[in-house]
Backbone as numpy.savetxt, mean C-alpha at the origin, in Angstrom:
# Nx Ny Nz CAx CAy CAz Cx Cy Cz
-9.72 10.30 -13.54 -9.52 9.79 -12.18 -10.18 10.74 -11.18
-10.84 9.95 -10.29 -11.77 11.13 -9.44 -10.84 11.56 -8.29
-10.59 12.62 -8.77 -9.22 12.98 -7.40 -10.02 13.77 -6.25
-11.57 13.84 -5.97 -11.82 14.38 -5.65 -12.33 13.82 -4.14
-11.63 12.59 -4.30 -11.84 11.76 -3.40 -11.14 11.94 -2.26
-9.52 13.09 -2.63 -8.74 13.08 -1.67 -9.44 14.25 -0.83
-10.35 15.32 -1.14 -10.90 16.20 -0.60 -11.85 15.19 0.25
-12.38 14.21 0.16 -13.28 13.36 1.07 -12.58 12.71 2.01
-11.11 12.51 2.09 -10.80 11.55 2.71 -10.21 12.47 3.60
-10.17 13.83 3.54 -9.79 15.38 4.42 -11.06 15.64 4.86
-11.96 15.30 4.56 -13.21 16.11 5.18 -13.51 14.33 6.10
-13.66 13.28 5.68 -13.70 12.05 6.87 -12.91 11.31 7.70
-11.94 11.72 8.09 -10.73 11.63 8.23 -10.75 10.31 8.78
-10.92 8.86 7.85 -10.95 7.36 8.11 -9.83 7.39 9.07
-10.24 6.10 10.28 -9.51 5.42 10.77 -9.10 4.09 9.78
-7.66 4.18 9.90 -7.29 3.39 9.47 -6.27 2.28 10.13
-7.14 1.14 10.36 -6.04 -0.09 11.59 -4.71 -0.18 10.76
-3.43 -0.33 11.29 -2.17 -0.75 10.72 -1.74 -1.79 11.37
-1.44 -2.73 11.12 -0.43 -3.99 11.94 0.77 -3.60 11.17
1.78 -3.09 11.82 2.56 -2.48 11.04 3.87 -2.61 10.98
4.73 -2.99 10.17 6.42 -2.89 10.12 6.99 -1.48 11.13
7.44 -1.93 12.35 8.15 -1.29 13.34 9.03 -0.19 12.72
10.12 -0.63 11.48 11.11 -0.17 11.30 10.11 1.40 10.65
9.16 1.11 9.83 8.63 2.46 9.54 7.30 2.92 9.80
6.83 2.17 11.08 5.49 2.87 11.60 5.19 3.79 11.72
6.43 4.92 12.26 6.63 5.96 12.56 6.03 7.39 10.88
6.79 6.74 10.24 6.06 7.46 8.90 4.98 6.96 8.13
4.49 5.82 8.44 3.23 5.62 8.06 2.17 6.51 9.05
2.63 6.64 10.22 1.58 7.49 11.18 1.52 8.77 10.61
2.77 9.30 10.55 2.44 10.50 9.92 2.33 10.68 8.71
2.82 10.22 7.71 2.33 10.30 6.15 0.66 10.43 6.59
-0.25 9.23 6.89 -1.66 9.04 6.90 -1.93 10.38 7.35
-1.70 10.47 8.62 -2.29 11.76 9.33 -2.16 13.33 8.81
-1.17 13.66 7.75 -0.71 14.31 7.51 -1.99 14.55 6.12
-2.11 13.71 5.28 -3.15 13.16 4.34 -4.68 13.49 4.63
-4.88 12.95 6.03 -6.09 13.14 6.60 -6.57 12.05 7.04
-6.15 11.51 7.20 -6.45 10.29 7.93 -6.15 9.67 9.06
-6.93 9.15 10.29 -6.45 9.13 11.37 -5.94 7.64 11.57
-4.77 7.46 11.90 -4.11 5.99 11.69 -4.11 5.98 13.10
-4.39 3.96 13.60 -4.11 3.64 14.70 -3.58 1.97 14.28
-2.10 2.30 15.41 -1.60 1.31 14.96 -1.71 0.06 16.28
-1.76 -1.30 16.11 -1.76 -2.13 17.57 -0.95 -3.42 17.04
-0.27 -3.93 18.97 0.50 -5.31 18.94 -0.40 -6.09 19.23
-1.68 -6.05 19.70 -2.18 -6.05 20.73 -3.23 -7.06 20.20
-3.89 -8.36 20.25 -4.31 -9.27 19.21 -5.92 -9.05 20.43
-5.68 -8.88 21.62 -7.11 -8.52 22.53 -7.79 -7.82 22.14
-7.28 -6.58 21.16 -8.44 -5.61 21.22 -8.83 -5.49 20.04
-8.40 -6.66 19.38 -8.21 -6.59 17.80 -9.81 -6.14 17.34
-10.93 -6.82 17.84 -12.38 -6.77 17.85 -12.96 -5.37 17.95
-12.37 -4.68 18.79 -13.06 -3.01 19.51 -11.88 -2.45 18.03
-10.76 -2.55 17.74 -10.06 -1.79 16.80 -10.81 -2.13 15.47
-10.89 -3.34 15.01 -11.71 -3.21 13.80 -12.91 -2.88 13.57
-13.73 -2.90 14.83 -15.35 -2.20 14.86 -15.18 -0.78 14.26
-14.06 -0.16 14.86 -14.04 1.59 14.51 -13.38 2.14 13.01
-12.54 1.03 12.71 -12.03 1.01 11.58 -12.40 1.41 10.13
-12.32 2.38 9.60 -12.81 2.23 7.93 -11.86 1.04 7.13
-10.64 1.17 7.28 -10.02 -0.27 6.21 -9.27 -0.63 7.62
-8.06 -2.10 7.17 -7.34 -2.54 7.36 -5.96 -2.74 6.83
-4.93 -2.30 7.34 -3.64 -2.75 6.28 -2.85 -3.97 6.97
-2.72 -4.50 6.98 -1.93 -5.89 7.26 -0.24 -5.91 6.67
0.82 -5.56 7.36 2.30 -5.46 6.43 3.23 -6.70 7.30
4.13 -6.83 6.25 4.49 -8.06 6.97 6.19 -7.96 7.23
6.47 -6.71 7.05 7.25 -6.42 7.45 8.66 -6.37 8.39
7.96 -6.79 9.61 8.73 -7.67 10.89 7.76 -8.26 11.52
7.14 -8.75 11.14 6.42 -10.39 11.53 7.04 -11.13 12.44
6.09 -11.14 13.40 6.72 -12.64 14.46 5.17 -13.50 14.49
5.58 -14.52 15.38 4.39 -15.52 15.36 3.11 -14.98 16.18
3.29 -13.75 17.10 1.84 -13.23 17.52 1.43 -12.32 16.87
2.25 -11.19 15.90 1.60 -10.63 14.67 1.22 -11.28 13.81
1.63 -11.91 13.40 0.32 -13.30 12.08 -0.43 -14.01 12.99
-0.59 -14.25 14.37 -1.95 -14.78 14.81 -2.49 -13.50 14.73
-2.52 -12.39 15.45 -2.96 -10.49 15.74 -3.89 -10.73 13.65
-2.79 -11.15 12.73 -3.21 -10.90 11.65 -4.53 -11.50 11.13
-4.18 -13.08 11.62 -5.30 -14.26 11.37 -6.86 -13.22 11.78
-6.72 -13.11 12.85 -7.99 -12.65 13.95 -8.21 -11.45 13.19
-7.45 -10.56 13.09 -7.74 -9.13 12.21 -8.14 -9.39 11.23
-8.08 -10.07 10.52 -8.59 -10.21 9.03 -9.96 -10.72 8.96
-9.92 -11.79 10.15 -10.84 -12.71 9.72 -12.26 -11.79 10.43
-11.84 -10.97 10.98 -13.29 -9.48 11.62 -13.38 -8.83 10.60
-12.46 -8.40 10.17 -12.45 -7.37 8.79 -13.84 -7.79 7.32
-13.36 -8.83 7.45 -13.81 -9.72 6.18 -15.72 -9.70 6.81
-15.28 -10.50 8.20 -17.01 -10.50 8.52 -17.36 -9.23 8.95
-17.64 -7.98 8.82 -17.95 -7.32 8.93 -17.58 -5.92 7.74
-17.44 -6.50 6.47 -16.90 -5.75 5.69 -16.12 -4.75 5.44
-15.13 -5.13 5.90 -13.95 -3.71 5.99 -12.69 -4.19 4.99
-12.40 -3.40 3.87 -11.29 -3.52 2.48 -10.02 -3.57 3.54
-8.97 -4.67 3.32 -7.88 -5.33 3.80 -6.94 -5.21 2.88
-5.67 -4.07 2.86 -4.56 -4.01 2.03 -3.70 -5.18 2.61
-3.16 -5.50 1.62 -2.00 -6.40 2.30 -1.07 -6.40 1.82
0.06 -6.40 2.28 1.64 -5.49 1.91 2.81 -6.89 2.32
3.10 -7.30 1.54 3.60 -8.55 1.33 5.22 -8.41 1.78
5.98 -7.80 2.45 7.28 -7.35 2.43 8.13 -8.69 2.36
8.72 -8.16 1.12 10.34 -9.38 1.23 9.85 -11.04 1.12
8.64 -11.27 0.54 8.25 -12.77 0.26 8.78 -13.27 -1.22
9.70 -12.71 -1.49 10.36 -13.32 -2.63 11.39 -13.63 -1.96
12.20 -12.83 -1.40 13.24 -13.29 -0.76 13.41 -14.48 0.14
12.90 -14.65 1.52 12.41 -15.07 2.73 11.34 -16.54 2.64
11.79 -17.52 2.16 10.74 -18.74 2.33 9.78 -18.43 3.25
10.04 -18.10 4.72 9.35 -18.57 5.53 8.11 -17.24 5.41
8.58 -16.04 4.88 7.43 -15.08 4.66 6.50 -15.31 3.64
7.39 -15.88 2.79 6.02 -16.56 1.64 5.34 -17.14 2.04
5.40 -18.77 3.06 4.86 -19.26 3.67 3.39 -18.93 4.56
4.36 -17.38 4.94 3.01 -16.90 6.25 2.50 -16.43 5.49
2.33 -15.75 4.33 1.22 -14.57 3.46 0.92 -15.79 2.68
1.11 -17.34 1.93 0.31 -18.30 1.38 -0.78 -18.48 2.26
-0.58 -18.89 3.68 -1.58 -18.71 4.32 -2.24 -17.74 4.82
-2.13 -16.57 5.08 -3.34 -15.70 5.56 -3.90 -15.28 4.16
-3.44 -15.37 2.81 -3.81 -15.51 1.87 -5.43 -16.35 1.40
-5.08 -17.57 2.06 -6.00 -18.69 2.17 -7.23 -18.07 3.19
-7.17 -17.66 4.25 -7.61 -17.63 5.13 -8.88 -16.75 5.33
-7.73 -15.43 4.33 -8.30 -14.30 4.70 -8.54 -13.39 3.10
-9.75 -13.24 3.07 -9.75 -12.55 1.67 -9.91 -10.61 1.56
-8.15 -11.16 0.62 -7.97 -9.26 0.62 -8.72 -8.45 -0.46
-8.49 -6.93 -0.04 -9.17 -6.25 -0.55 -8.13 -5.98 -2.16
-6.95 -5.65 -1.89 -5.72 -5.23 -2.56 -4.45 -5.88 -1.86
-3.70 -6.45 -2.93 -2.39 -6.47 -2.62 -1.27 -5.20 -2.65
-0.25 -4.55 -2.38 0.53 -3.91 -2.39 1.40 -4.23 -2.58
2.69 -4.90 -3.22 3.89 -4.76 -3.28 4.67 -4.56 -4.30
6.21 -4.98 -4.58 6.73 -4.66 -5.32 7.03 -5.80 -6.62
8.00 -5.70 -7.32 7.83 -6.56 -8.28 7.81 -8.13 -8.18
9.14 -7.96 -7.25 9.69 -9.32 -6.44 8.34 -9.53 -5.43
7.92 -9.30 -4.79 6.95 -9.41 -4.00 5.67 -10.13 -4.82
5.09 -9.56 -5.85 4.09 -9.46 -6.61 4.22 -10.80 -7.44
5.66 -11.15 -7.95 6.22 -11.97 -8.41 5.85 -13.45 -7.99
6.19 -13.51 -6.61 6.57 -14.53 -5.60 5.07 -15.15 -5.60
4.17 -14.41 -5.29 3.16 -14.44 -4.87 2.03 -15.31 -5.87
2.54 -14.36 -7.28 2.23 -15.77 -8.62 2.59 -16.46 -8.88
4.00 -16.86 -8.10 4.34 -18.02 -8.84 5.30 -17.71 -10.13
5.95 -16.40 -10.18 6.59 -16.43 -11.41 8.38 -16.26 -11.00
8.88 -16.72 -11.74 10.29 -16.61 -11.46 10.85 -15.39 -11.49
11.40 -14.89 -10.40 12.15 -13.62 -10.35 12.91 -13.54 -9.28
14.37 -12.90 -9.02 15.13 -12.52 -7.91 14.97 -11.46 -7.63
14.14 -11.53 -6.19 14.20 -10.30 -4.93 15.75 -9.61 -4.64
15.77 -9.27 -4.05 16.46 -9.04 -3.08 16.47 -8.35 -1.79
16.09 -8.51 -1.28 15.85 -8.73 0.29 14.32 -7.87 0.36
14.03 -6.54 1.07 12.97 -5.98 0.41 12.78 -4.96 -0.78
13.85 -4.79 -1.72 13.90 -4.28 -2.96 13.33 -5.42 -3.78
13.04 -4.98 -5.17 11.93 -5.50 -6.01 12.85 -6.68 -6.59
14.42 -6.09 -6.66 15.21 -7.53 -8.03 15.26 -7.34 -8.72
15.26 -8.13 -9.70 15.29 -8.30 -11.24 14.74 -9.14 -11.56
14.17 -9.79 -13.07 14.04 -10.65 -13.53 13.43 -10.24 -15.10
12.52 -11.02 -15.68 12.72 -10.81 -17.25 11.50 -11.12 -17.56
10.50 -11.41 -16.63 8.93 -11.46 -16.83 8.34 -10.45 -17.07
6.99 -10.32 -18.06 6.06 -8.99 -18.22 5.31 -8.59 -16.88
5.93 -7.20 -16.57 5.10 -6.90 -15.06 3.63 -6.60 -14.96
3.07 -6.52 -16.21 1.74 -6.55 -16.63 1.15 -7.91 -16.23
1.17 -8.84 -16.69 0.84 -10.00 -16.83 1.13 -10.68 -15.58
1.98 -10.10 -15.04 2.34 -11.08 -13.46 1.70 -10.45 -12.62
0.85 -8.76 -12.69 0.60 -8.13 -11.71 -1.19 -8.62 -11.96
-1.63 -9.18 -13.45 -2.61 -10.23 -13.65 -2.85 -11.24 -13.11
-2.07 -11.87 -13.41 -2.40 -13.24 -12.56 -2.27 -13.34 -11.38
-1.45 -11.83 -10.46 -1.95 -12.47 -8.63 -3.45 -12.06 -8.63
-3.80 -11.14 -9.27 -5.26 -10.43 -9.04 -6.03 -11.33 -9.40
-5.81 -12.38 -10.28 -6.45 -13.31 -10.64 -6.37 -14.68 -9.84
-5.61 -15.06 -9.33 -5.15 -16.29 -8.45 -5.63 -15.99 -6.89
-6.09 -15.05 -6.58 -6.18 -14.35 -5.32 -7.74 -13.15 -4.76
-8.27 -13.35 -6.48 -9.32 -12.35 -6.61 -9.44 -11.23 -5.77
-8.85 -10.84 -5.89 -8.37 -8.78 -5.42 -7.73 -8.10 -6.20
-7.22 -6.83 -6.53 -6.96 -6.01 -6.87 -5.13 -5.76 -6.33
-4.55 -5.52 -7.40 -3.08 -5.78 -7.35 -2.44 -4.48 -7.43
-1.51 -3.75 -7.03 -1.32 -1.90 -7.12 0.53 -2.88 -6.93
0.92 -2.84 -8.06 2.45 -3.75 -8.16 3.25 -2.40 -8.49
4.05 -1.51 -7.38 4.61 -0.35 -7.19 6.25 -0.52 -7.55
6.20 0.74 -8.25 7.70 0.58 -8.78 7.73 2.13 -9.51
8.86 2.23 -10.65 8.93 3.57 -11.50 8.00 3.59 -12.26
7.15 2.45 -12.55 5.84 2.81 -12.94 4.48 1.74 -12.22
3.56 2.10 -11.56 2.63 1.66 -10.58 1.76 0.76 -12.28
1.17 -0.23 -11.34 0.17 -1.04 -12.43 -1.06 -1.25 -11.23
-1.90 -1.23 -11.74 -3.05 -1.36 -10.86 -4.29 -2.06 -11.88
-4.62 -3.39 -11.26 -5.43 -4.42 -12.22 -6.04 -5.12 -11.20
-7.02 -5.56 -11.98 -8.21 -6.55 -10.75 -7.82 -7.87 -12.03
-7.18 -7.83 -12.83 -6.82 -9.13 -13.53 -7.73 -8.96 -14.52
-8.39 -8.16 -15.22 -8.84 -7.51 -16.47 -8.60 -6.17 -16.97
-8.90 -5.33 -15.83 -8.84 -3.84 -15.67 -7.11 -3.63 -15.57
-7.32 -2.72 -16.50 -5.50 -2.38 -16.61 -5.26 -0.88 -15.99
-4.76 -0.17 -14.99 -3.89 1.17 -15.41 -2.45 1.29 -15.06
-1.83 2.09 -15.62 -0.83 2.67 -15.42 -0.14 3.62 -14.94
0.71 3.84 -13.84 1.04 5.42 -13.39 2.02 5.71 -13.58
2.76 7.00 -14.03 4.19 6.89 -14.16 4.63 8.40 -13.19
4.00 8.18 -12.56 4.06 9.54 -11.48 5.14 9.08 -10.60
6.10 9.85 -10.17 7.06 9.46 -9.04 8.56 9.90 -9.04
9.34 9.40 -8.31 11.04 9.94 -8.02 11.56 9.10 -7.43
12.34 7.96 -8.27 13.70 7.58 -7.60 13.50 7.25 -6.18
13.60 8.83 -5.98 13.93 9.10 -4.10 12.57 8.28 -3.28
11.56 7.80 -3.66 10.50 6.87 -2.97 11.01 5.31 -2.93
11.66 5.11 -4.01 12.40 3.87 -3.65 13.63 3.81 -2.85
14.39 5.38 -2.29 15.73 5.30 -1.77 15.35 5.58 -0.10
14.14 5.94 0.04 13.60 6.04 1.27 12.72 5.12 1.71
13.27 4.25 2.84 12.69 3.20 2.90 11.61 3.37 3.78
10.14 3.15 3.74 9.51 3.48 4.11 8.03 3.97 3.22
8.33 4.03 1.79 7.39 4.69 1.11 6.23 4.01 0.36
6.50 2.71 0.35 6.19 1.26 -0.29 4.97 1.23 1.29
5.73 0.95 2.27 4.35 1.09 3.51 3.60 1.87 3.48
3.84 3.14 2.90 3.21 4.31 3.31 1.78 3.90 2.25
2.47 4.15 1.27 1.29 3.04 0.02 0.64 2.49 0.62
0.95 1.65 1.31 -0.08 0.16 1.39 -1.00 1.22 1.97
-0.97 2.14 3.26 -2.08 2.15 4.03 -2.66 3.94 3.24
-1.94 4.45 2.49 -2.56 5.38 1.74 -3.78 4.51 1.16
-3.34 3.48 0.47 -4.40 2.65 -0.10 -5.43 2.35 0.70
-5.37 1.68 1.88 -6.66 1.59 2.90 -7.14 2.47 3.26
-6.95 3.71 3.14 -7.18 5.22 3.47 -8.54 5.53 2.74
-7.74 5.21 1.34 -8.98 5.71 0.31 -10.00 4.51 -0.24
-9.89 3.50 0.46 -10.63 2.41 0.35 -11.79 2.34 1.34
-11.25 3.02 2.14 -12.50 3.35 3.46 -13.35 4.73 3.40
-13.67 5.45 2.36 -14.11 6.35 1.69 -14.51 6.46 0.25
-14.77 5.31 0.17 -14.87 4.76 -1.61 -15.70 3.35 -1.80
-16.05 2.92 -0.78 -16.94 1.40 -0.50 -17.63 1.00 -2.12
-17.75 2.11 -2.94 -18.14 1.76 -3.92 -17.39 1.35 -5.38
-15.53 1.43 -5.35 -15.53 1.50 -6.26 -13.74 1.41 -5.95
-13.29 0.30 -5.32 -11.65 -0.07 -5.12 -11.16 0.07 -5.95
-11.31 0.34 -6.97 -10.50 0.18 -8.20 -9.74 1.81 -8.46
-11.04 2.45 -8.52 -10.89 3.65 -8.25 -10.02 4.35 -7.22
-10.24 3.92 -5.94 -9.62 4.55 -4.95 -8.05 3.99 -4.66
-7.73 3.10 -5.54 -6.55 2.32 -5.54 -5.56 3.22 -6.66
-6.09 3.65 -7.63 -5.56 4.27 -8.61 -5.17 5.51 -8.17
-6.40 6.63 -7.26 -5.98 7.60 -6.77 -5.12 7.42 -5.88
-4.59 6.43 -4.87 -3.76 6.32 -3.72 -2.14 6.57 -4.64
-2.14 5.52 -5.54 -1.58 5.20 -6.53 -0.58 6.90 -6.97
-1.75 7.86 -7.47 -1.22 9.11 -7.93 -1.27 9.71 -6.84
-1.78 10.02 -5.68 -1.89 11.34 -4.86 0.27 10.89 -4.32
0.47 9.83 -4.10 1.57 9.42 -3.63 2.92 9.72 -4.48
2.87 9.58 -5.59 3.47 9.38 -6.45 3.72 10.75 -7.27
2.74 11.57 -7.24 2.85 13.07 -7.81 3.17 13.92 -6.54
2.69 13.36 -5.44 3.24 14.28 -4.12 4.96 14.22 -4.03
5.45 13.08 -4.30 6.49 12.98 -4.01 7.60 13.46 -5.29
7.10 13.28 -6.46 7.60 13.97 -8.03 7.57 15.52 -7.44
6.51 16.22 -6.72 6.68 17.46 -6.30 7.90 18.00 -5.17
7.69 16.86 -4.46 9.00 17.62 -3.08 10.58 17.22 -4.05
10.59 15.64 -4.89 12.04 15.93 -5.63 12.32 17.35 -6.67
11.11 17.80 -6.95 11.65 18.68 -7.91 12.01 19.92 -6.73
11.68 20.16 -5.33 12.13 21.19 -4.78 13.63 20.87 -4.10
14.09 19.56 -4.63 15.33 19.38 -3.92 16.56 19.28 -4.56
17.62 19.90 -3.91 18.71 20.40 -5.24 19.64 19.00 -5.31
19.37 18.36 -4.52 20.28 16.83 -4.65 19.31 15.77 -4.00
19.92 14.69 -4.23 18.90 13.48 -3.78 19.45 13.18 -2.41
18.52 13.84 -1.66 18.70 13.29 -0.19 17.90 12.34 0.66
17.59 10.98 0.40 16.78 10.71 1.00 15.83 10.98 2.52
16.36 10.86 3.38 16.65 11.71 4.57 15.37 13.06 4.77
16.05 13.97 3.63 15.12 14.84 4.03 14.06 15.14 2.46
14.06 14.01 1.88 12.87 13.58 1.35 11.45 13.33 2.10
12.01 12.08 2.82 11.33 11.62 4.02 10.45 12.54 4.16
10.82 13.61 5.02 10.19 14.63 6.24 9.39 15.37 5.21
9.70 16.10 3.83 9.61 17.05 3.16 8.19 16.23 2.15
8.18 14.90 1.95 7.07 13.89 1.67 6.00 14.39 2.80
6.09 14.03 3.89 5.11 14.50 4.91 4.62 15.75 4.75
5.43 16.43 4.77 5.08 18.29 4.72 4.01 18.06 3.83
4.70 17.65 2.22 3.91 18.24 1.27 2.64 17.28 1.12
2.26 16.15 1.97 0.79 15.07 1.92 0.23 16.10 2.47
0.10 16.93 3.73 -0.53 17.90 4.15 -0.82 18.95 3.19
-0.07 19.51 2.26 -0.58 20.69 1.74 -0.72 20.29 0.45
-0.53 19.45 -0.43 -0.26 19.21 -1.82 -1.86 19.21 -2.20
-2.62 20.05 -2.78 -3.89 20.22 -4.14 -4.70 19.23 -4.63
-5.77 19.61 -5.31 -6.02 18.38 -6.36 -5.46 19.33 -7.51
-5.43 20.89 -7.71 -4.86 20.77 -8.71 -3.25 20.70 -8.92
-2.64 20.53 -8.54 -1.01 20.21 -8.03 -1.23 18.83 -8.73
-1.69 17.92 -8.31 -1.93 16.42 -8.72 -2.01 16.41 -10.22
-3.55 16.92 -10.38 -3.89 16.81 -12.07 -2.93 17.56 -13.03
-2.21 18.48 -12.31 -1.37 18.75 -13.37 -0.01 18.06 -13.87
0.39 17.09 -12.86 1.19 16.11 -12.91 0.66 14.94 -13.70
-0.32 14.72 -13.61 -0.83 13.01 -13.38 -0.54 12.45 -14.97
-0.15 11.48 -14.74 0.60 10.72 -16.18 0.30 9.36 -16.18
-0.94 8.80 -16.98 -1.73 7.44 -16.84 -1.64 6.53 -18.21
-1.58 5.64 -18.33 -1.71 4.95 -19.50 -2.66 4.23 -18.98
């Protein structure tokens, strides 16, 4: 895995557009920035044109969605696309929520992504396979998460990063596996976003090779955060959070590779 990508994405420090879930904008700004990357986030569907001109990717989350953020989205995407810029899209709670499935079937249609982001239930919904969400946690159900994280990549032609205690990342042939991570990323809510736009991060410094830069987003996240639980003497989410940030700023490539655990 070319981890050497995260030293590029510190030395170019991509803008990265966010349309972003309110409840955790706040740590997606700083996770990115902290990483190296300069995040700008907008409500703002006017300037959508001057924001995606400057843009290296796009993340699109759907997080708290109202009806002028999915128009803001329509228009964002549909610049992105004509003017070639990689579009994460972070599906929040569309297993749960009819009416969110609804809005991501269509900008789905509309708008062609670079990568999907979500979780099982999310990832689930999205193919068409039977599974219970629960609200924005992943659920349960009894389907192969291999094969379902296949067929959205395949039904949708993009690249699928289906996040959980173990990450799958497939273009619907291409298989990997990550088993890098802690608990505490699923007990802090907020870390699943942070993903999505880590992912557009390194997608806007990688024009050649998504697959790649999806996998590293994948581990730099996931071994950063296996690093701050092992410095913590109980599971605090809370000051996971903050202590996640710290260590995106200082965490290695060799810190990473010595973690990194791939099938």
């Amino acid at each position: 895995m070319d981890l050497t990508l995260l030293e590029k994405l510190r030395q170019r420090q991509p803008i990265v557009l966010n349309l972003a879930n309110f409840v955790t904008v706040q740590d997606v700004a700083n996770g990115l920035k902290a990483l190296g990357a300069s995040p700008i986030m907008s409500a703002e569907v006017q300037e959508a044109e001057a924001l995606v001109e400057i843009a290296g990717a796009v993340c699109l989350n759907l997080g708290t969605i109202n009806s002028l953020q999915v128009e803001q989205m329509q228009v964002v995407g549909r610049l992105a696309n004509e003017r070639h810029k990689p579009i994460v899209f972070d599906p929040v709670a569309v297993g749960a929520v009819p009416y969110r499935k609804r809005v991501a079937l269509a900008l789905l249609e509309q708008i062609q992504v670079t990568v999907i982001r979500g979780n099982a239930g999310e990832i689930a919904a999205l193919a068409d396979f039977d599974w219970q969400s629960q609200g924005i946690d992943a659920g349960t159900g009894t389907g192969n998460l291999v094969e379902i994280a296949k067929a959205c990549a395949l039904k949708y032609n993009c690249l699928v990063l289906l996040s959980g205690a173990t990450d799958i990342i497939t273009d619907g042939h291409r298989m990997t596996m990550l088993t890098n991570g802690t608990p505490l990323l699923q007990l802090h809510v907020g870390s699943g976003d942070l993903l999505s736009s880590v992912v557009a991060a390194l997608l806007a410094i990688s024009p050649s090779d998504y697959f790649e830069a999806t996998q590293v987003a994948g581990l730099v996240l996931g071994a950063t955060g296996e690093l701050v639980a092992k410095q913590l003497t109980s599971d605090r989410p809370g000051s996971f959070g903050t202590a996640l940030i710290d260590k995106l700023h200082l965490v290695t490539i060799a810190e990473i590779e010595h973690l990194t655990k791939k099938e």
